[in-house]
C-alpha positions in Angstrom: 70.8 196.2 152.0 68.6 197.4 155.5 71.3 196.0 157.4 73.6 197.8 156.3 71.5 200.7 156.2 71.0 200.7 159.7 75.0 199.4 160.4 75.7 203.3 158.6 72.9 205.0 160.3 74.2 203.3 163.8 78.5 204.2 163.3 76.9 207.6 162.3 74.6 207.8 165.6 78.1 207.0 167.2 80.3 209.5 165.5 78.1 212.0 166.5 77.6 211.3 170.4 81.7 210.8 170.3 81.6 214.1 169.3 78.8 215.8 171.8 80.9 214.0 174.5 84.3 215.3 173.2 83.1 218.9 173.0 82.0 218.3 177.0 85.1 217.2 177.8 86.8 219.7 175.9 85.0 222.5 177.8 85.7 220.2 181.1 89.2 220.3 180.7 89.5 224.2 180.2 91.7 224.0 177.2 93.4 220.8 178.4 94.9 222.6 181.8 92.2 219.8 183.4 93.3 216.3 183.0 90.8 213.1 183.5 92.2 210.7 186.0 89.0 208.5 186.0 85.6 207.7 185.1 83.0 205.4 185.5 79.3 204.7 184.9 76.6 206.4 186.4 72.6 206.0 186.5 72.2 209.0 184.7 75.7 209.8 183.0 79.1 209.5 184.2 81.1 210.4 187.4 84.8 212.3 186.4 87.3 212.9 188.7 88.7 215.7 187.2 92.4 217.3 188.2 94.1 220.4 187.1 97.6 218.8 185.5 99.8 221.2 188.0 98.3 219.4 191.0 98.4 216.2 188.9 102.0 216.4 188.7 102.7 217.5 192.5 101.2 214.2 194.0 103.5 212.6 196.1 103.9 208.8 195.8 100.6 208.4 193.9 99.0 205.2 193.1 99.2 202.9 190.1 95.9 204.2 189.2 96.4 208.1 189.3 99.0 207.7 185.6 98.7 204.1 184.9 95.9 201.6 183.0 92.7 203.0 181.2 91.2 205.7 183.0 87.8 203.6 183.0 88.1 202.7 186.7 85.8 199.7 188.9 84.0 201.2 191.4 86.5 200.3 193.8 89.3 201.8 192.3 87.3 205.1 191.3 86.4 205.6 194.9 90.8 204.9 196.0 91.6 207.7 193.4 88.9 210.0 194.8 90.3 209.4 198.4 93.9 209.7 197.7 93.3 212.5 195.5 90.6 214.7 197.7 88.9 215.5 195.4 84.9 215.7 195.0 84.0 213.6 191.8 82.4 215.2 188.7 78.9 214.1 187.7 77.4 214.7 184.2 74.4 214.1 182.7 74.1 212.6 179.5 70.9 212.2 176.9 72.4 209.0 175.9 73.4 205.4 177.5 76.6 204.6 178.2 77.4 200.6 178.4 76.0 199.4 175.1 73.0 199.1 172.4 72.1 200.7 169.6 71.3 204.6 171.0 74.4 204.8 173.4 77.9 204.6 173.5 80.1 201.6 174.8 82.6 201.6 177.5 85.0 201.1 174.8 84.0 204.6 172.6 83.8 206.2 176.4 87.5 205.2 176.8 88.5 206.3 173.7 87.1 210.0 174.3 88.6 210.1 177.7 92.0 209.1 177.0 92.4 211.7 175.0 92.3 213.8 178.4 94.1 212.0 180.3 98.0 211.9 181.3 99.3 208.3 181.0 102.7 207.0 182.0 104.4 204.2 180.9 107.4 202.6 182.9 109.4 201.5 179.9 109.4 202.2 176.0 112.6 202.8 173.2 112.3 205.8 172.0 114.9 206.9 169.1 115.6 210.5 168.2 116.7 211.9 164.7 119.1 215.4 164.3 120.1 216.9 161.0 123.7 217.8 161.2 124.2 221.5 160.3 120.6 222.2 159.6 120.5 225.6 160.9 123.1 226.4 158.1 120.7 225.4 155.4 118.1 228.0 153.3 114.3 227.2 154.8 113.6 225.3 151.4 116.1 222.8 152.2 115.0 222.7 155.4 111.9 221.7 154.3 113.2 219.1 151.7 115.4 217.6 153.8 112.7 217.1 157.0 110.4 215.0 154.3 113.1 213.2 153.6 113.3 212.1 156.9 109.7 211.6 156.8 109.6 209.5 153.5 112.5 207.0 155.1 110.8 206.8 157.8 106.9 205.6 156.5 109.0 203.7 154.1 110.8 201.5 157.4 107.3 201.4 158.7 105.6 200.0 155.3 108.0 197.4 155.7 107.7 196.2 159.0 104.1 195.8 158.9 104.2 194.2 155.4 106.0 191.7 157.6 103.7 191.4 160.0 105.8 193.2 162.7 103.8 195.3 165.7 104.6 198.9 164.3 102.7 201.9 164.7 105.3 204.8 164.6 104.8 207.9 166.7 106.6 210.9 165.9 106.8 214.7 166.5 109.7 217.2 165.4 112.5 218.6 167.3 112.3 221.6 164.3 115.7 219.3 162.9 114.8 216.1 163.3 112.0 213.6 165.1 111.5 211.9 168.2 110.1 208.6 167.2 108.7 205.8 169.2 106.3 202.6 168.5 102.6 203.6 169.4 102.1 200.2 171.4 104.7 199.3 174.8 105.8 195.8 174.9 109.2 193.9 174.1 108.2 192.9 170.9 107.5 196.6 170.1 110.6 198.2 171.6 112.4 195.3 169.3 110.9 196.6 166.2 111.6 200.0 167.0 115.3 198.9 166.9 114.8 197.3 163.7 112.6 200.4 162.4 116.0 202.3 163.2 118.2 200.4 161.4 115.8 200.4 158.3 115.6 204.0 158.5 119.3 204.7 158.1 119.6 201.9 155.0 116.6 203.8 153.0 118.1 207.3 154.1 121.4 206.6 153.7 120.6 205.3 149.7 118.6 207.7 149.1 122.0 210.0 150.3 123.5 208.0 147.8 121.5 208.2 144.9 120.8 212.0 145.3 124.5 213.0 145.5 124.7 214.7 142.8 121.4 216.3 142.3 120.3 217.9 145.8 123.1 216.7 148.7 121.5 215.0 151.9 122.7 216.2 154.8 124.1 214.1 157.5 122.3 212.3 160.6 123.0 211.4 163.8 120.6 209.0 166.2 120.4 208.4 169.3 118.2 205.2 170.9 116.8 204.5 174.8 114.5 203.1 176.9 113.2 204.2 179.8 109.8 205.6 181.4 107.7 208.9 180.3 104.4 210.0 180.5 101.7 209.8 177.9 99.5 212.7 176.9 97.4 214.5 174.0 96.6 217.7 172.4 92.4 218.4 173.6 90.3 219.7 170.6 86.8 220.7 170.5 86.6 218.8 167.2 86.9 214.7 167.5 90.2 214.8 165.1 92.4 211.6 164.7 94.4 211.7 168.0 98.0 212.7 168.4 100.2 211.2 171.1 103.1 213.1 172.6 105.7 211.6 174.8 108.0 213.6 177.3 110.2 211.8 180.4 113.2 210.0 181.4 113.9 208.2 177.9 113.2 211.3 175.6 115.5 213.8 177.7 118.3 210.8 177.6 118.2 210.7 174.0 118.3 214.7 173.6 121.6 214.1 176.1 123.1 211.5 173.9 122.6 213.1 170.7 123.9 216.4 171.9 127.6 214.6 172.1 127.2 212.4 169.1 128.9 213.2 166.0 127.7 213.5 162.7 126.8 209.8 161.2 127.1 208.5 164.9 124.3 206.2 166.3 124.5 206.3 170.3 122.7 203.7 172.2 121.9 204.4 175.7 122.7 202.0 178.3 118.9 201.1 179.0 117.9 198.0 181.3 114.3 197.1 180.8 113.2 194.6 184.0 109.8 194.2 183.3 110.2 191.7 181.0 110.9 188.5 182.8 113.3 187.6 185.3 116.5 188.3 183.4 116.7 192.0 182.8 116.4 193.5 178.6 119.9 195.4 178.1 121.0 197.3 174.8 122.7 193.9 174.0 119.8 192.0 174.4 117.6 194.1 172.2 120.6 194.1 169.5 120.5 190.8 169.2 116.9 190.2 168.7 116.7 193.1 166.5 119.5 190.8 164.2 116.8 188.1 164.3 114.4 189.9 162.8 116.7 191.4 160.2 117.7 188.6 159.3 113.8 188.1 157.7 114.6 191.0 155.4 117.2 189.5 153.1 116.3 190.0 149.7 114.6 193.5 150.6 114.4 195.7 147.6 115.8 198.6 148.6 115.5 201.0 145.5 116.2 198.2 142.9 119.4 196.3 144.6 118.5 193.5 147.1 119.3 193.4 150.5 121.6 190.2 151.1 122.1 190.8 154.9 121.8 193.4 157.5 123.0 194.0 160.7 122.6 196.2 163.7 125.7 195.9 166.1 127.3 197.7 169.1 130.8 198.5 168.6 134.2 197.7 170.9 137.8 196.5 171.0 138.9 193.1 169.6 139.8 191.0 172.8 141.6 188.2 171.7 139.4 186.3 169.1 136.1 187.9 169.7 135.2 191.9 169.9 133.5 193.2 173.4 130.7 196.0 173.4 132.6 199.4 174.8 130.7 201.3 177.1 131.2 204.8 176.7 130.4 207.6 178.6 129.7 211.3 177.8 128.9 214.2 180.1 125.9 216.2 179.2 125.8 220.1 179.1 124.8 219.9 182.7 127.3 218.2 183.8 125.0 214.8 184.6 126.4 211.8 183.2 125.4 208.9 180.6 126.4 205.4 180.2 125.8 204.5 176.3 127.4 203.0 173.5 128.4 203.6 170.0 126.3 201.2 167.6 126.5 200.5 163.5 124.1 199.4 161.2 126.2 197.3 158.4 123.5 196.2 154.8 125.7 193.9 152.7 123.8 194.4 148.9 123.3 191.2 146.3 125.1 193.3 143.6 128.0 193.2 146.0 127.8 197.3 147.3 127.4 198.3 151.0 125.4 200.8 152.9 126.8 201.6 156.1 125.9 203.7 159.0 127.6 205.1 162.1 131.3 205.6 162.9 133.3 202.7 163.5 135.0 202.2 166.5 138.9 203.2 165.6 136.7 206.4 165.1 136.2 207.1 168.6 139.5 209.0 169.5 138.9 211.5 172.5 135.8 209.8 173.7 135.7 208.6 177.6 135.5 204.7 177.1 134.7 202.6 180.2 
């Protein structure tokens, strides 16, 4: 009972210097317009080096270590970043240790404050982005209906991929008609499940569609999916809330191109090569397939009382001879930059014999600029 007495009084001693050093940082930052690119340990507090994000985002070449890893750097790397940067490092004085025990903070609760002020960038992650067809033409209140329906689909593809065990932590933020939404972790196994979050998505969306028919109409979707790199950053607050990621780069600008040329119930999948992966570079067909795999897990899925019996995400194309080829197809943007991507279908074959299909099939496709 005194242990864990002292276990509360401990997390709560925590909490509140999380909180003391937040508020620092907070007033540090300037309202976020100042962006952490590294700490470390000090003998009486910790040394910052502190940037404002417009100069941040004017270095030329800059190291690994300016967007890239935990900002906690060695003592080594701090001093690289200070040199390359210019800048004079930030010293501040804290009432509490940093490094451990039970009065301090660790390195680990120092990280977790300072991320939140920092400006990440990751090299590769799949990112998919959701768009209501039409939704301007709707009244507000089916607006709002029809964006937690979204919403609901989505948690509910979530619930199931970590029921199964599956590295999922969705990320998400609104385009006002839709959502961006990405895996929290990078990794190939987490850019697989976000294909398989996807395709789980349109079944639960797509029967709820169904079933709701005839009492309030669900609009139509179309999806886009990519990979590709973007930096990482967070809204500042003075209070330590639950932190919110937001993503913005090369893979969420190709996914606004794609889905502004995709047709209602289209799914577009860019033409993404991920080459950090091992020597043989990840394509769109390569993530398909081992998306399948893990679909393949999820027969008898009770999807609103039928049972899935199988499931299956596929790029579409002509029939060559015996076997059909993936089409590449490509669309110019409203700039007039273009993008190499392909039209994809998710196919759900029920128990009870029905079907639940998403996307346009390729005979579909008239007027479009195959390759």
């Amino acid at each position: 009972m005194q242990d864990g007495i002292q276990r509360h009084h401990a997390s709560g001693r925590r909490d509140d210097l999380r909180l003391s050093l937040n508020r620092l940082l907070f007033e540090l930052s300037q309202f976020g317009s100042n962006a952490v690119v590294g700490w470390r340990p000090s003998g009486k507090g910790l040394e910052l080096i502190l940037l404002p994000k417009t100069r941040l985002f004017g270095l030329k070449n800059p190291i690994s270590q300016v967007f890239e890893g935990p900002r906690h750097l060695s003592d080594g790397a701090f001093k690289q970043v200070a040199k390359f940067i210019g800048g004079q490092p930030t010293e501040i004085r804290l009432e509490f240790p940093i490094g451990g025990g039970p009065n301090g903070l660790s390195h680990e609760d120092v990280e977790s404050v300072m991320s939140r002020y920092s400006i990440g960038f990751a090299p590769f992650r799949t990112v998919f982005l959701i768009d209501v067809v039409g939704f301007s033409k709707h009244t507000p209140e089916e607006q709002a209906s029809h964006l937690s329906t979204l919403k609901f689909s989505l948690s509910l593809a979530e619930a199931t991929l970590q029921r199964a065990g599956l590295p999922m932590a969705m990320g998400r933020s609104t385009t006002g008609d839709g959502y961006y939404v990405w895996n929290l972790e990078t990794g190939l196994d987490e850019d697989v499940s976000l294909f398989v979050l996807m395709a789980l998505f349109s079944l639960y969306y797509k029967s709820l569609q169904r079933e709701m028919a005839d009492k309030m109409p669900l609009p139509d979707l179309r999806m886009a999916l990519s990979g590709g790199s973007h930096y990482v950053f967070y809204e500042p607050s003075p209070k330590y809330v639950a932190r919110h990621e937001y993503i913005v780069g090369d893979v969420t600008i190709n996914a606004a191109r794609l889905i502004g040329k995709a047709r209602a119930d289209q799914i577009l999948v860019g033409d993404c090569s991920n080459t950090l992966e091992g020597p043989e570079a990840w394509t769109a067909q390569r993530y398909v397939l081992a998306a399948n795999k893990v679909l393949s897990g999820f027969k008898k899925l009770k999807v609103f009382g039928d049972e899935v019996k199988e499931s299956q995400f596929y790029l579409t194309g002509p029939k060559d001879e015996e076997r059909f080829r993936n089409q590449k197809i490509k669309i110019i943007d409203k700039h007039g930059f273009e993008h190499i991507c392909y039209n994809a279908k998710v196919n759900t074959h029920m128990k009870d014999g029905s079907a639940v299909f998403s996307g346009l099939q390729h005979s579909e496709l008239r007027g479009t600029a195959k390759i």
